[in-house]
C-alpha positions as a Markdown table, in Angstrom:
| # | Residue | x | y | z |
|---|---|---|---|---|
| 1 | Unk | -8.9 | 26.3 | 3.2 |
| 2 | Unk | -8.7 | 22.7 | 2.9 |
| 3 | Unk | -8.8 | 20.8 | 6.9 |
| 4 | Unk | -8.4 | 17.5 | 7.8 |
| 5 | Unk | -9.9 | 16.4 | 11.2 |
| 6 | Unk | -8.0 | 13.4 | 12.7 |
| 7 | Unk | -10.1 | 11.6 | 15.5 |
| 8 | Unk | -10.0 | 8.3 | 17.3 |
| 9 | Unk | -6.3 | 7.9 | 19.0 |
| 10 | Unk | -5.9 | 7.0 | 22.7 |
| 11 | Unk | -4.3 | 4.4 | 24.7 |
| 12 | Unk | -4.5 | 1.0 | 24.2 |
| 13 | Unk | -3.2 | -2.3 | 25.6 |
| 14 | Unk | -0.8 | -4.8 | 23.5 |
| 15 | Unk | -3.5 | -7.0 | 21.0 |
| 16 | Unk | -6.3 | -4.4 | 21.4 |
| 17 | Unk | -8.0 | -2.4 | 18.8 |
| 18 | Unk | -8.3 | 1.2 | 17.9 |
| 19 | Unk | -10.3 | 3.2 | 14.8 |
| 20 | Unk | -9.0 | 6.2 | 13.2 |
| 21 | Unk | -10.9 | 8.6 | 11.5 |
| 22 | Unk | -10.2 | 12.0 | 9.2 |
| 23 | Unk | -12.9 | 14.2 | 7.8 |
| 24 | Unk | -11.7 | 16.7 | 4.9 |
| 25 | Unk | -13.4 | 19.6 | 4.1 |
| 26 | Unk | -12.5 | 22.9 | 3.0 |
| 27 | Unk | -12.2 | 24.1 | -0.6 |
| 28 | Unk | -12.2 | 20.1 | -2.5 |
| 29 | Unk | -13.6 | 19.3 | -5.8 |
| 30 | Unk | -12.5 | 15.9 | -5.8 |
| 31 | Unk | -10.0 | 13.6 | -3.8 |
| 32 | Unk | -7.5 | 10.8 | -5.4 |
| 33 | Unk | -6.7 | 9.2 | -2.6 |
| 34 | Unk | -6.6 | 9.3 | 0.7 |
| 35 | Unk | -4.2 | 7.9 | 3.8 |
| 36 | Unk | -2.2 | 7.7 | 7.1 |
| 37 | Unk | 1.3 | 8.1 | 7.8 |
| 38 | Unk | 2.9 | 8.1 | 11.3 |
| 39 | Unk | 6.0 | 9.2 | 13.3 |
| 40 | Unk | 7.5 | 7.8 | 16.2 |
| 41 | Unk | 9.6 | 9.6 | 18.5 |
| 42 | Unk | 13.3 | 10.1 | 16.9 |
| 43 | Unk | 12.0 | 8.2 | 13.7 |
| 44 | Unk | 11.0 | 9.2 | 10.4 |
| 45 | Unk | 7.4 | 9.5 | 9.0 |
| 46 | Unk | 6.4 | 6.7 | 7.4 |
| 47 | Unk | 3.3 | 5.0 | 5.2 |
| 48 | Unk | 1.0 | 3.3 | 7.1 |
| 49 | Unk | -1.8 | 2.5 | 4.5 |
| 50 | Unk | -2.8 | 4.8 | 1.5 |
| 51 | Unk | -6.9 | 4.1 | -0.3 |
| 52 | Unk | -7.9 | 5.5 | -4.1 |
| 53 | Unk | -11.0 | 6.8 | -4.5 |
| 54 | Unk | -11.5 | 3.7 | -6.7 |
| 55 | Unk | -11.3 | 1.8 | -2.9 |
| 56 | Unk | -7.5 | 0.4 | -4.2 |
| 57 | Unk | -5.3 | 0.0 | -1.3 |
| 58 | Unk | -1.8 | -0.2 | 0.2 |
| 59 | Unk | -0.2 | -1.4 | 3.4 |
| 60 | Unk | 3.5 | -1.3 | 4.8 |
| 61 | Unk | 4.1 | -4.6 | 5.4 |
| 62 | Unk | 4.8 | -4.4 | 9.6 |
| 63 | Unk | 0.9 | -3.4 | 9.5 |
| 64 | Unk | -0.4 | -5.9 | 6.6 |
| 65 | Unk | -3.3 | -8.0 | 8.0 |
| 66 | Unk | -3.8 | -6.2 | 11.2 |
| 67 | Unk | -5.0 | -2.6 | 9.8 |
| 68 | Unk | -7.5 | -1.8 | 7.7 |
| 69 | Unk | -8.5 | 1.2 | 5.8 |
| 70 | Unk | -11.7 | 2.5 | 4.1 |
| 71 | Unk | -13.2 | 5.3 | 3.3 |
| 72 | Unk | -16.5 | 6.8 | 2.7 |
| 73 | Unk | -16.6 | 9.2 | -0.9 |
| 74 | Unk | -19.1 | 11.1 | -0.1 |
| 75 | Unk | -18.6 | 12.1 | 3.3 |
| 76 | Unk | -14.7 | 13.0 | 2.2 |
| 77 | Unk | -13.5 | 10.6 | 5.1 |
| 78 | Unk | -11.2 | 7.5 | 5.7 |
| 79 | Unk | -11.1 | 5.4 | 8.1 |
| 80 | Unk | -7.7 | 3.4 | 9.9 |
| 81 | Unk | -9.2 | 0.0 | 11.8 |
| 82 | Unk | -6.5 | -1.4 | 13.8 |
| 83 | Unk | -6.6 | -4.6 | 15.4 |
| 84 | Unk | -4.1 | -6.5 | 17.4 |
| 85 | Unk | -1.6 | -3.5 | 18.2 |
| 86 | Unk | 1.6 | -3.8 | 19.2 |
| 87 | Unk | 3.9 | -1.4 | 21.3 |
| 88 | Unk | 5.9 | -0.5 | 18.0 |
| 89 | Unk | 2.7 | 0.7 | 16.1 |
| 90 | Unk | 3.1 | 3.7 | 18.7 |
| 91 | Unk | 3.4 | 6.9 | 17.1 |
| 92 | Unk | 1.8 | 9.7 | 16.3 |
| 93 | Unk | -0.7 | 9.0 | 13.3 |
| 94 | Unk | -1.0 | 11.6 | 10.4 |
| 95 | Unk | -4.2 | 11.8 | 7.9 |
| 96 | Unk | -3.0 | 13.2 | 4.2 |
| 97 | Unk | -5.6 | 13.5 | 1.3 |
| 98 | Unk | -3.8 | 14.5 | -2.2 |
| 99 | Unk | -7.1 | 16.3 | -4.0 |
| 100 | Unk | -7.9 | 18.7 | -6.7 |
| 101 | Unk | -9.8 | 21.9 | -6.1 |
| 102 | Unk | -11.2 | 22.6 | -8.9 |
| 103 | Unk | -12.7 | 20.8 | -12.5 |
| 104 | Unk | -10.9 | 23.1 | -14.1 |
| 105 | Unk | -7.6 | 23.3 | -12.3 |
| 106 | Unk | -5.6 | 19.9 | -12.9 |
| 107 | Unk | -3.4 | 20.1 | -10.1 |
| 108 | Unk | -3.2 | 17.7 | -7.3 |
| 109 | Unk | -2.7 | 19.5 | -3.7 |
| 110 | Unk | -1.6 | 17.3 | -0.9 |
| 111 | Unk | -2.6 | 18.4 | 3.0 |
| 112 | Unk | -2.4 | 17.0 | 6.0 |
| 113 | Unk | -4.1 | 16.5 | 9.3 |
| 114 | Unk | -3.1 | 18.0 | 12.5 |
| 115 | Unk | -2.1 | 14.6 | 13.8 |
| 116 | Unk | -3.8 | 12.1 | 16.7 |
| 117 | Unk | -1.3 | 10.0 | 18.9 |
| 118 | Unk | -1.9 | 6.0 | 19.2 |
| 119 | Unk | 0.0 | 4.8 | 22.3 |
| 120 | Unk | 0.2 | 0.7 | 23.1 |
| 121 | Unk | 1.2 | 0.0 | 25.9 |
| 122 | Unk | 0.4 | -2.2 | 29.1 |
């Protein structure tokens, strides 16, 4: 059973900083790519940044320049630095890692974390 362990949310005032983490384990052979979505109240979920395991990334463009993600390979985990928050980026943040499980098995699975809430607000 494949987990992903979302830590690092909390509240935060307008222009300060926050840093997500999600560990995966479970039954992983290897990971494509990981990333973090999130939904705010009455809104859709939507990309926030995605990272391959060849360290390419991608941003939505009302977070482009202020977040950040990384990830470390071996310990199955990416990372979501955000810097100079604004009330809008509150939402509940989600961790998703599309992976295979096996060397032999060529299909991609997709789970996602349990979720960790970022609030911004003065």
């Amino acid at each position: 059973q494949v987990q992903l362990v979302e830590s690092g949310g909390g509240l935060v005032q307008p222009g300060g900083s926050l840093r997500l983490s999600c560990a995966a384990s479970g039954g992983i052979f290897s990971i494509n790519s990981m990333g973090w979505y999130r939904q705010a109240p009455g809104k859709e979920r939507e990309l926030v940044a995605t990272i391959t395991s060849g360290g390419n990334t991608k941003y939505a463009d009302s977070v482009e320049g202020r977040f950040t993600i990384s990830r470390d390979n071996a310990k199955n985990t990416v990372y979501l630095q955000m810097n100079s928050l604004k009330p809008e980026d509150t939402a509940v943040y989600y961790c998703n890692a599309e992976y295979l499980k096996s060397r032999w098995d060529t299909r991609t699975f997709r789970s996602w974390g349990q979720g960790t809430q970022v609030t911004v607000s003065s």
